[in-house]
N, CA, C and O atoms as a CHARMM CRD file, in Angstrom:
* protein
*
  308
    1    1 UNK  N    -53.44800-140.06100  78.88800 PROA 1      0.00000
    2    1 UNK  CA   -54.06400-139.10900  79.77400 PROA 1      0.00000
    3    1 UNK  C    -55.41600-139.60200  80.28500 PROA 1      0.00000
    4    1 UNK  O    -55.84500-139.23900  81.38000 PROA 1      0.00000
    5    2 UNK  N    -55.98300-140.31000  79.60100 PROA 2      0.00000
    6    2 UNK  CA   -57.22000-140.66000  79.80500 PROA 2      0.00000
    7    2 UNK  C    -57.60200-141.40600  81.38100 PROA 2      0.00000
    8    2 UNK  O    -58.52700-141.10700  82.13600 PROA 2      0.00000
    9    3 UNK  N    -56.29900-142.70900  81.60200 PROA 3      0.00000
   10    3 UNK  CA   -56.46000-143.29900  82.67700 PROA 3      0.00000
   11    3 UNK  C    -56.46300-142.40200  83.85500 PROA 3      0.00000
   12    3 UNK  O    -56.73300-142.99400  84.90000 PROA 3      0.00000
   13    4 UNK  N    -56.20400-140.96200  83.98300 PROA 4      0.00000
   14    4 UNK  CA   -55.90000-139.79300  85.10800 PROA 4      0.00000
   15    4 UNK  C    -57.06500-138.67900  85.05700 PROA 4      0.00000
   16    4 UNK  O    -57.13400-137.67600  85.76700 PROA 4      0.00000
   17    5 UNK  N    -57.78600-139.00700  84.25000 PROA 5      0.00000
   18    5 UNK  CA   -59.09300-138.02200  84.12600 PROA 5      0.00000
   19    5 UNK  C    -59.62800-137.65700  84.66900 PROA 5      0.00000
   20    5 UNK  O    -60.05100-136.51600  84.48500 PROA 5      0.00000
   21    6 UNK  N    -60.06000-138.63200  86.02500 PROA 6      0.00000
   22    6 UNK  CA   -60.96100-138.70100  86.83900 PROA 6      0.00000
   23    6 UNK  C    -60.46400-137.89300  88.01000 PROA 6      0.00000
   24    6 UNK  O    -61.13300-137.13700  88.71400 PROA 6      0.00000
   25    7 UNK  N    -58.77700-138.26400  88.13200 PROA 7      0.00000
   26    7 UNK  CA   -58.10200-137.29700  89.05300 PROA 7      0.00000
   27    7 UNK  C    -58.07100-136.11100  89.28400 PROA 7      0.00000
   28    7 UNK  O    -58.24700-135.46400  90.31500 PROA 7      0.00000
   29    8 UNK  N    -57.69800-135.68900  87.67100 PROA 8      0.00000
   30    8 UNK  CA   -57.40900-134.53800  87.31600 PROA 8      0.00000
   31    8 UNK  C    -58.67100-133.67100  87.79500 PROA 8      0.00000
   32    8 UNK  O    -58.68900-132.79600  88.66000 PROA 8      0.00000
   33    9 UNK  N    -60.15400-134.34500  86.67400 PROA 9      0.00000
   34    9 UNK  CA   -61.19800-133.70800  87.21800 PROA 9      0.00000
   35    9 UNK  C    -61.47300-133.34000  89.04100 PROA 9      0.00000
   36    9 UNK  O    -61.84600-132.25000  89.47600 PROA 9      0.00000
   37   10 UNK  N    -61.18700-134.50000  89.81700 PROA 10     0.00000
   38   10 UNK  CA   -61.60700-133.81700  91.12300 PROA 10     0.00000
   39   10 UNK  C    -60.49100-132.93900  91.64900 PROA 10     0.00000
   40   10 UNK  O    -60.64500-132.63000  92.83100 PROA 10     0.00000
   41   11 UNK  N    -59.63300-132.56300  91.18500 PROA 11     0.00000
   42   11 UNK  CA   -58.36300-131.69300  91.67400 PROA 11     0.00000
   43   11 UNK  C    -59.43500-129.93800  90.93100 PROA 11     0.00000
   44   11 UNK  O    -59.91000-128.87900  91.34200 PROA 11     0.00000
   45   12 UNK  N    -59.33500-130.41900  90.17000 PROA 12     0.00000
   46   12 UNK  CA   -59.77600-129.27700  89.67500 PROA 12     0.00000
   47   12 UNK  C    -60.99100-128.34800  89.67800 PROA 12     0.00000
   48   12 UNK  O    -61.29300-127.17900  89.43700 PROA 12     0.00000
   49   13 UNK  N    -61.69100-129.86500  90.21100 PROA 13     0.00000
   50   13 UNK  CA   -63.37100-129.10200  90.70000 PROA 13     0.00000
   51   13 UNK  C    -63.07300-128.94100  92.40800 PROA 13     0.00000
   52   13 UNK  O    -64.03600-128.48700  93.02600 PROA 13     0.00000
   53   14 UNK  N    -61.98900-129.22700  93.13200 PROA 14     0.00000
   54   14 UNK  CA   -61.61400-128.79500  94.46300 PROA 14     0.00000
   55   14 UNK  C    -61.20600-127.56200  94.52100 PROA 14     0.00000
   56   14 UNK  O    -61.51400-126.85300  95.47900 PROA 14     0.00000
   57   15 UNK  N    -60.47200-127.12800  93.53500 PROA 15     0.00000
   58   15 UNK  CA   -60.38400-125.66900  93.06100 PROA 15     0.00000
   59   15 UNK  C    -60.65400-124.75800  93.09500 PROA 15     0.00000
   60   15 UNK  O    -60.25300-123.72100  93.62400 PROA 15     0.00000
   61   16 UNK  N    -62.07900-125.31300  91.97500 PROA 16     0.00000
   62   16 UNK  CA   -63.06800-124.23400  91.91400 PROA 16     0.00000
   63   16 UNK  C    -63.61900-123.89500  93.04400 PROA 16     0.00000
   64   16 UNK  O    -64.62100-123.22000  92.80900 PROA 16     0.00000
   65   17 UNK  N    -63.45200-124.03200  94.09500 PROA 17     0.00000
   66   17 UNK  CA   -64.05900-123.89900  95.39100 PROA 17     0.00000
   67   17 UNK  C    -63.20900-123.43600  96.56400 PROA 17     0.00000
   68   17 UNK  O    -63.59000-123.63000  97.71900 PROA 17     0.00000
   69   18 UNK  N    -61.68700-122.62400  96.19000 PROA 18     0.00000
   70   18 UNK  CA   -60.75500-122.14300  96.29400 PROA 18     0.00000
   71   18 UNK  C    -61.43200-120.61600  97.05700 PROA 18     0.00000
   72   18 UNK  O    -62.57800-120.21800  96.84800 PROA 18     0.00000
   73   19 UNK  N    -60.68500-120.10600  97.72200 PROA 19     0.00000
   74   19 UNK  CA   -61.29100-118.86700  98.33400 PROA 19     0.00000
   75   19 UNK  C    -60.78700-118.05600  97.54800 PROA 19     0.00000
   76   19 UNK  O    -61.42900-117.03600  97.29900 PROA 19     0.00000
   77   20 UNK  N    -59.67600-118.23900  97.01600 PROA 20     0.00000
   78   20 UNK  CA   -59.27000-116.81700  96.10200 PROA 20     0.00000
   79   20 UNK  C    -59.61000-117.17700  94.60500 PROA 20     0.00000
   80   20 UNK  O    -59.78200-118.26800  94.06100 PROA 20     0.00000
   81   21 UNK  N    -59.65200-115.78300  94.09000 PROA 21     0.00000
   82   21 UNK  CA   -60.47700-115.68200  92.64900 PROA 21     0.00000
   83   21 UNK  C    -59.54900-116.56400  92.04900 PROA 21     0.00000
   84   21 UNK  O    -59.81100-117.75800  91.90800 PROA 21     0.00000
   85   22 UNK  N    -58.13300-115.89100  91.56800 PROA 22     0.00000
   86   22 UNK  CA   -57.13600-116.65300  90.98100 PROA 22     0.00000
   87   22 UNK  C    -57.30800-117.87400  90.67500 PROA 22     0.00000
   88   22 UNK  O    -57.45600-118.30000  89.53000 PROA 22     0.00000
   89   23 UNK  N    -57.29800-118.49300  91.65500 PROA 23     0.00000
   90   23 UNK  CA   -57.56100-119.99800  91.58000 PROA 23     0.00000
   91   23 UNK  C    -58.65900-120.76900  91.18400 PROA 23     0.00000
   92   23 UNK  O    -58.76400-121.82900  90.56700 PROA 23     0.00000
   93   24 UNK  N    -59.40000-120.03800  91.65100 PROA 24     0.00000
   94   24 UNK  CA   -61.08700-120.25300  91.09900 PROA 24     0.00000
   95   24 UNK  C    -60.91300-120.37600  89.09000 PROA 24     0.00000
   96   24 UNK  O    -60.86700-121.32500  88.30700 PROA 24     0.00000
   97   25 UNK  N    -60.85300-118.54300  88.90800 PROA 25     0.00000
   98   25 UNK  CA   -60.36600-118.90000  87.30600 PROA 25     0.00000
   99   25 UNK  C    -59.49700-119.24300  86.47000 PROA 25     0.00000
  100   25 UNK  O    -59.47000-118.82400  85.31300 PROA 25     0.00000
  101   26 UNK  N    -58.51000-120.22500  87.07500 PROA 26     0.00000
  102   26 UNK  CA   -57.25400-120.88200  86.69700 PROA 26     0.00000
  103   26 UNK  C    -57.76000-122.26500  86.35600 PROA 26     0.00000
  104   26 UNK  O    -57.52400-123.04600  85.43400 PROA 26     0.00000
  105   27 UNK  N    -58.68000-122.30000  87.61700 PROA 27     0.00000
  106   27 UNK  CA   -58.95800-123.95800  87.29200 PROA 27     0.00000
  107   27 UNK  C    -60.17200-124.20800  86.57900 PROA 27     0.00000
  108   27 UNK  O    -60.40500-125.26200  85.98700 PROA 27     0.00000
  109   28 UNK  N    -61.08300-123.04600  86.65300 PROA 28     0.00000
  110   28 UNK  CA   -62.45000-122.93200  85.94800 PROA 28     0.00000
  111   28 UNK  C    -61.68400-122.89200  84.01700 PROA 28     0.00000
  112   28 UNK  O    -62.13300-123.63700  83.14500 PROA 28     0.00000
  113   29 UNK  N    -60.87300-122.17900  83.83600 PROA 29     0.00000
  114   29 UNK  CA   -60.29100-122.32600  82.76400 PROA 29     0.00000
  115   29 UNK  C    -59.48200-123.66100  81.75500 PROA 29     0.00000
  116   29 UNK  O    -59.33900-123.87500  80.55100 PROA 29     0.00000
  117   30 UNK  N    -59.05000-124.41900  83.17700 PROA 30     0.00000
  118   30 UNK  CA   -58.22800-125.89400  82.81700 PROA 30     0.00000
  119   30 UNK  C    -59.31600-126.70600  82.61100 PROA 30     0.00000
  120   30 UNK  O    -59.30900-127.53500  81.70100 PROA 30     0.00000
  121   31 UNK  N    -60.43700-126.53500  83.49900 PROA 31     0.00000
  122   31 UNK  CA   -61.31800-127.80300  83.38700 PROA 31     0.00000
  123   31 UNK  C    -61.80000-127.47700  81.82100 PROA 31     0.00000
  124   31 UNK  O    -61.72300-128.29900  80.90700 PROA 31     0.00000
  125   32 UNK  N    -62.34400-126.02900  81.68400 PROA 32     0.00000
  126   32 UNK  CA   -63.05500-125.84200  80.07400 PROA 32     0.00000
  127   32 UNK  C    -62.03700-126.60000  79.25800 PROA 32     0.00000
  128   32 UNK  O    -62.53600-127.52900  78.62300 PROA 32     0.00000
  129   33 UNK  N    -60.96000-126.46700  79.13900 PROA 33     0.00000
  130   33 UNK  CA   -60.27900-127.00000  78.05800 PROA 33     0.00000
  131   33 UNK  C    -60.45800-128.46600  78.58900 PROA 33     0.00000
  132   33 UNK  O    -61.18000-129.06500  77.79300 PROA 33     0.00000
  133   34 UNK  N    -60.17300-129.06700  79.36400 PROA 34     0.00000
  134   34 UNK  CA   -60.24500-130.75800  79.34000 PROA 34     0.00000
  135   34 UNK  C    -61.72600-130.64800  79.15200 PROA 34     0.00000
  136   34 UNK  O    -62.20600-131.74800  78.87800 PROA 34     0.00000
  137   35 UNK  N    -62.53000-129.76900  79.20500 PROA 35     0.00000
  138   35 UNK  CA   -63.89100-130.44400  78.79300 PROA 35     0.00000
  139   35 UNK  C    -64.15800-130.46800  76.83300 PROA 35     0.00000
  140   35 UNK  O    -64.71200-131.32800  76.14800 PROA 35     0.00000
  141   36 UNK  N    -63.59200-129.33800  76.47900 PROA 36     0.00000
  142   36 UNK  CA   -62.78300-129.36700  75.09000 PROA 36     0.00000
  143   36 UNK  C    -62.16700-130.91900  75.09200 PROA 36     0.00000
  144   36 UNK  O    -62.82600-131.89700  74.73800 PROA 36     0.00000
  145   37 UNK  N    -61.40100-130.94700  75.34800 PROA 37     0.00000
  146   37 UNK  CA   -60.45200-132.58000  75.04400 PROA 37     0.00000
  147   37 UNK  C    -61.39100-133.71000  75.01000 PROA 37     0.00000
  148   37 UNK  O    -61.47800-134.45700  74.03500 PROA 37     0.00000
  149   38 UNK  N    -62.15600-133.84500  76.17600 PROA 38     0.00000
  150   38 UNK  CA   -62.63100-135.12000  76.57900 PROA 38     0.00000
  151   38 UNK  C    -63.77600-135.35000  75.78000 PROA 38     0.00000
  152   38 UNK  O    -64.19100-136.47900  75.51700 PROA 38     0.00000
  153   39 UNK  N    -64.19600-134.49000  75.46400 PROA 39     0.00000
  154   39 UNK  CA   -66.01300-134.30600  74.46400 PROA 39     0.00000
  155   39 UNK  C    -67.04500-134.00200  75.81300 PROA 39     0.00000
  156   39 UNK  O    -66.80200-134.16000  77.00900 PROA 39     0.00000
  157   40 UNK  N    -68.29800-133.50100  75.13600 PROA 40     0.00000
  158   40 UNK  CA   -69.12200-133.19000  76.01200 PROA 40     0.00000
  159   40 UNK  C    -70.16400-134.74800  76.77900 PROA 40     0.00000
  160   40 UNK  O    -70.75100-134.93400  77.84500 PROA 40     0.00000
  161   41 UNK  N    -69.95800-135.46200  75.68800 PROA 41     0.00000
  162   41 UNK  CA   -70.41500-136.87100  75.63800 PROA 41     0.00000
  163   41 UNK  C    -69.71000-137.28300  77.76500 PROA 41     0.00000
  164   41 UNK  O    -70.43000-137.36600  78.75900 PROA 41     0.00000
  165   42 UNK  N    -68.34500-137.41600  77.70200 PROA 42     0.00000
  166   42 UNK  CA   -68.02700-138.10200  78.87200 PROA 42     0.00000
  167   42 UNK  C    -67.80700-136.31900  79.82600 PROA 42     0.00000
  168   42 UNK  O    -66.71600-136.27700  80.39600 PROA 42     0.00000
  169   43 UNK  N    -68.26500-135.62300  79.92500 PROA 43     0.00000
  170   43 UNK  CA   -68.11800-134.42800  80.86200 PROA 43     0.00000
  171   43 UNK  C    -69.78400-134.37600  81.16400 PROA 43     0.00000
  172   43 UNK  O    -70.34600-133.28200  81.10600 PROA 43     0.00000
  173   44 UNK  N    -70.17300-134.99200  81.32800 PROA 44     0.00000
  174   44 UNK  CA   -72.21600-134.94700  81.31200 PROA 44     0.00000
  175   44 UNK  C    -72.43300-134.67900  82.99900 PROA 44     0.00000
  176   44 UNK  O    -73.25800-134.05800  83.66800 PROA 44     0.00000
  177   45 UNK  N    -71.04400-135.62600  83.33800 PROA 45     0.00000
  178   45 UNK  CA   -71.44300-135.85200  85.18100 PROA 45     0.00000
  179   45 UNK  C    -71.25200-134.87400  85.33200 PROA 45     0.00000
  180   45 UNK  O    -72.11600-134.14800  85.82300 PROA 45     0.00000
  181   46 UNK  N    -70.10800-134.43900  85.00000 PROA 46     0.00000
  182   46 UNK  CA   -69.03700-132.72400  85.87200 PROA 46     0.00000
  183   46 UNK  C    -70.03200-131.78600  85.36400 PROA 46     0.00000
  184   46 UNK  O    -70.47900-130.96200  86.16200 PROA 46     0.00000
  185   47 UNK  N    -70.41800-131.78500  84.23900 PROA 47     0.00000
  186   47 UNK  CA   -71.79500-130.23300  84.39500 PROA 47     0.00000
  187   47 UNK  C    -72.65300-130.60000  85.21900 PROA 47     0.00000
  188   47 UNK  O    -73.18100-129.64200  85.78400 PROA 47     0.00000
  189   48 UNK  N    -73.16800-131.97800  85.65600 PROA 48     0.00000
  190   48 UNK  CA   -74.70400-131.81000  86.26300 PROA 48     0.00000
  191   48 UNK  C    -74.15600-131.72000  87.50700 PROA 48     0.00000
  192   48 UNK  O    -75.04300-131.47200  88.32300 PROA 48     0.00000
  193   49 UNK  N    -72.54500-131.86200  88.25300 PROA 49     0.00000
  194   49 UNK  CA   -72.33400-131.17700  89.47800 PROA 49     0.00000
  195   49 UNK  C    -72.06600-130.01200  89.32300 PROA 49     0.00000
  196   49 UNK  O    -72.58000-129.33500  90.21400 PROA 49     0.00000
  197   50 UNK  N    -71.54700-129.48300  88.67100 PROA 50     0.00000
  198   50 UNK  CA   -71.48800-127.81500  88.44500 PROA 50     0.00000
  199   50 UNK  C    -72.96100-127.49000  88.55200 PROA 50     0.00000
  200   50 UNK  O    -73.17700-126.70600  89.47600 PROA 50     0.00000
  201   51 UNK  N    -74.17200-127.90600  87.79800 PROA 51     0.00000
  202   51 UNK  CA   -75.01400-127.28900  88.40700 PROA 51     0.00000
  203   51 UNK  C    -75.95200-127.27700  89.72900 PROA 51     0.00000
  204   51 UNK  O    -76.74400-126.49000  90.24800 PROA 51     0.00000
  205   52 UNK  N    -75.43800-128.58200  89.99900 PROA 52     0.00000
  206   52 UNK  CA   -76.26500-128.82400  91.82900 PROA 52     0.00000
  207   52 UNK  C    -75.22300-127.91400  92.59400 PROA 52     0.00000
  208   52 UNK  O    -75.64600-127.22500  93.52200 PROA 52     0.00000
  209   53 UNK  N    -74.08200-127.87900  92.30600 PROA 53     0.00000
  210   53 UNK  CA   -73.47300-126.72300  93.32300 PROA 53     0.00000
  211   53 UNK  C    -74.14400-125.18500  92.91700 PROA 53     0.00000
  212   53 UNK  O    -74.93600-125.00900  93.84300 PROA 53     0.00000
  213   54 UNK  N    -74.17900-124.74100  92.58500 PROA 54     0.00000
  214   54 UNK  CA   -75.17100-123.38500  91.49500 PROA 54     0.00000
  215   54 UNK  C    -76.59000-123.14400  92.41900 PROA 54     0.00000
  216   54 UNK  O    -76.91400-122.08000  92.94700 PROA 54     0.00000
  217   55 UNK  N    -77.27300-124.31200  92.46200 PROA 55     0.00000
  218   55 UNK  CA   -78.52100-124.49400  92.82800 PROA 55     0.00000
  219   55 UNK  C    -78.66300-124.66900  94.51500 PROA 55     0.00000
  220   55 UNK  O    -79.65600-124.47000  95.21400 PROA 55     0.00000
  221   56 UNK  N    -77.43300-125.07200  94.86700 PROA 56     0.00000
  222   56 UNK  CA   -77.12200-125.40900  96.44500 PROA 56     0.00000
  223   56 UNK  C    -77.13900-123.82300  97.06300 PROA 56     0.00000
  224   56 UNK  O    -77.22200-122.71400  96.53600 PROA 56     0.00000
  225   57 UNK  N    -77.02600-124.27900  98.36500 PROA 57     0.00000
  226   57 UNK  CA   -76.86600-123.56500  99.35400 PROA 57     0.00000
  227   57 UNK  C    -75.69800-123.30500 100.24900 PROA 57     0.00000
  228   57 UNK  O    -75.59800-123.33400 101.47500 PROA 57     0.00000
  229   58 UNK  N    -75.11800-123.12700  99.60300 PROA 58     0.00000
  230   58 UNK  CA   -73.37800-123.27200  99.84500 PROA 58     0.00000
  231   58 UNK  C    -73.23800-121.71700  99.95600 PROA 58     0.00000
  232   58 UNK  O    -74.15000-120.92200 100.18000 PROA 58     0.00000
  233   59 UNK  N    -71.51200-121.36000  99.69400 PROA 59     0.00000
  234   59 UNK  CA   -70.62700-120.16900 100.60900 PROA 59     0.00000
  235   59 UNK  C    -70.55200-119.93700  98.53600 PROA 59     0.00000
  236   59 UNK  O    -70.54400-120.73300  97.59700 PROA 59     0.00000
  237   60 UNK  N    -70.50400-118.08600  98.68300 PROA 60     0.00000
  238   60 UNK  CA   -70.61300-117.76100  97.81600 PROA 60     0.00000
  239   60 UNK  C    -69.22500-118.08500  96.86400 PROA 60     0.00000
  240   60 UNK  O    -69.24700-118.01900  95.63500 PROA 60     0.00000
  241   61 UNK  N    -68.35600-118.34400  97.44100 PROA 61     0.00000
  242   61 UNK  CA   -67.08000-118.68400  96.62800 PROA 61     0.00000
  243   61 UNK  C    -67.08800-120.26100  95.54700 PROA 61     0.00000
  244   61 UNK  O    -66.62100-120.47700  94.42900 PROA 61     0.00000
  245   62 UNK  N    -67.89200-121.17400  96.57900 PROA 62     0.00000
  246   62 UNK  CA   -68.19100-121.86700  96.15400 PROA 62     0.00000
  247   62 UNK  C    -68.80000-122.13100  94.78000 PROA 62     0.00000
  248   62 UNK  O    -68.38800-122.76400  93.80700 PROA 62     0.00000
  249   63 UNK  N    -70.41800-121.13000  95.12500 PROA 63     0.00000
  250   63 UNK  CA   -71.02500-120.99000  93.91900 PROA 63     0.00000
  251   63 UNK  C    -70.20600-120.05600  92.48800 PROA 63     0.00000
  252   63 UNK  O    -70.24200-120.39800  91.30600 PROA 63     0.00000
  253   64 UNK  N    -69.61600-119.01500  92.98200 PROA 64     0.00000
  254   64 UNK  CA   -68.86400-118.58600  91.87500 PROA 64     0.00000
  255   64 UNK  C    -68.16900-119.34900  91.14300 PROA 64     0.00000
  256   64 UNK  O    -68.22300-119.27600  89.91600 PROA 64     0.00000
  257   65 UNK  N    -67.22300-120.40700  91.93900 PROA 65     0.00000
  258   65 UNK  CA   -66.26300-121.02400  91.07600 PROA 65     0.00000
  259   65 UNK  C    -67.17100-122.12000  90.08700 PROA 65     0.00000
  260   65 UNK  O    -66.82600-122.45000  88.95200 PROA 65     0.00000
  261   66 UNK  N    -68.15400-122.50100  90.64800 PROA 66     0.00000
  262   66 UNK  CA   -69.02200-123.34900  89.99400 PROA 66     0.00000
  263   66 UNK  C    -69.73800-122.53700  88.80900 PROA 66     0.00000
  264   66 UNK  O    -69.84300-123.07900  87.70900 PROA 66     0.00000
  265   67 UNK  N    -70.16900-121.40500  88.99500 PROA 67     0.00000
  266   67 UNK  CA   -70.26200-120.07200  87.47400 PROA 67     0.00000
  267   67 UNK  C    -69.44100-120.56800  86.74800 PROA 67     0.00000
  268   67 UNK  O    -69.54700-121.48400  85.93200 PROA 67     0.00000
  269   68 UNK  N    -68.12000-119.60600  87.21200 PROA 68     0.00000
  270   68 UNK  CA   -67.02800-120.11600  86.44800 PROA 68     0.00000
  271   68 UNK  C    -66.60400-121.41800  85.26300 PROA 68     0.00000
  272   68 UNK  O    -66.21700-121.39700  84.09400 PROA 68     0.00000
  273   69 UNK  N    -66.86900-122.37400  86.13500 PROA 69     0.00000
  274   69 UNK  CA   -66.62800-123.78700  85.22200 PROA 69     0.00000
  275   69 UNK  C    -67.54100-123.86300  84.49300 PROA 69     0.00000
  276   69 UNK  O    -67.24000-124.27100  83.37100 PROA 69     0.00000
  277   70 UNK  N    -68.86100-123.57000  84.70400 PROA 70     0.00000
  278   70 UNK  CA   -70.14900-123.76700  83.78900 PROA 70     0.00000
  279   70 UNK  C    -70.17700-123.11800  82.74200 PROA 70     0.00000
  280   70 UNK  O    -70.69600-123.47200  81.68400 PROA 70     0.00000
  281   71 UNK  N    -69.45600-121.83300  83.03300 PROA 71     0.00000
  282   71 UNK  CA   -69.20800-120.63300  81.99500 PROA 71     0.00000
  283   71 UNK  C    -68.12000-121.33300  80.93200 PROA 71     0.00000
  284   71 UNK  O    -68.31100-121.43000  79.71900 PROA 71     0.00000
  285   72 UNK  N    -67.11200-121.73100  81.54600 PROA 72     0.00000
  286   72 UNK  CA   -66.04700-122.33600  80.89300 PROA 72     0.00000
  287   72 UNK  C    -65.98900-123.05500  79.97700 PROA 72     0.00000
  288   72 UNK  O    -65.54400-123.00300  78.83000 PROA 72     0.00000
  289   73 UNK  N    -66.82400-124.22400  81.00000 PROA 73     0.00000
  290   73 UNK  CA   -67.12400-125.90600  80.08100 PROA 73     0.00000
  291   73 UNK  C    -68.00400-125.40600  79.09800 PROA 73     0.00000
  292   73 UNK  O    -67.84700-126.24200  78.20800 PROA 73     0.00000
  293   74 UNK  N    -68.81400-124.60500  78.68000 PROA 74     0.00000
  294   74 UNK  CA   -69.55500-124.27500  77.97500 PROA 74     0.00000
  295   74 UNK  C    -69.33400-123.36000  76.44600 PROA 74     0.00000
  296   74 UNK  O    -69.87000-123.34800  75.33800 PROA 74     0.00000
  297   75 UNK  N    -68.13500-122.58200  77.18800 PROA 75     0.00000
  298   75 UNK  CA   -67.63500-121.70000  75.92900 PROA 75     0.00000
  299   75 UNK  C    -66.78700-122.46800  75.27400 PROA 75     0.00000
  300   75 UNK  O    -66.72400-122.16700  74.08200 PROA 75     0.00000
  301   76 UNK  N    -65.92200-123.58900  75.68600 PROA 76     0.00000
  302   76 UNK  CA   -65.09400-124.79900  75.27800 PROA 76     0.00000
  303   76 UNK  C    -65.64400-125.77300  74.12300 PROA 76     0.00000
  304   76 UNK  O    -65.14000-126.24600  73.10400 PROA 76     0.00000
  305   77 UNK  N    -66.60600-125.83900  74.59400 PROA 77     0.00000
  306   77 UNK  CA   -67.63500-126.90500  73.77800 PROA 77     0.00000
  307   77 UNK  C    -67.78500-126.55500  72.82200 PROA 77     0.00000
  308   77 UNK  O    -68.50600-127.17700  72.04200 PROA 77     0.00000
């Protein structure tokens, strides 16, 4: 699984940025667990974009789904 990580991750942080909720917390939920799997050690990048999207100036769906994962990756850990 490891060699597809990187995939997986940007499928899933494309997601989070999904207009409908559903999808938003489907994938905000998959990423927490691969952030569970992978250790917090190699997930360091994907939080510090979860939080520049947070901090951005973006469309509120955006920022939610980025809640979401932060919320996620975090309760996972």
């Amino acid at each position: 699984m490891y060699p597809f990580i990187e995939k997986v991750i940007k499928c899933l942080t494309q997601s989070l940025m999904d207009t409908m909720p559903e999808v938003r917390c489907e994938a905000a939920r998959a990423l927490g667990t691969m952030v569970k799997c992978i250790g917090s050690q190699r997930s360091e990048d994907l939080k510090h974009w979860l939080f520049e999207v947070l901090k951005s100036y973006c469309s509120a769906e955006k920022r939610s789904g980025a809640a979401e994962g932060t919320n996620l990756s975090h309760y996972y850990v």
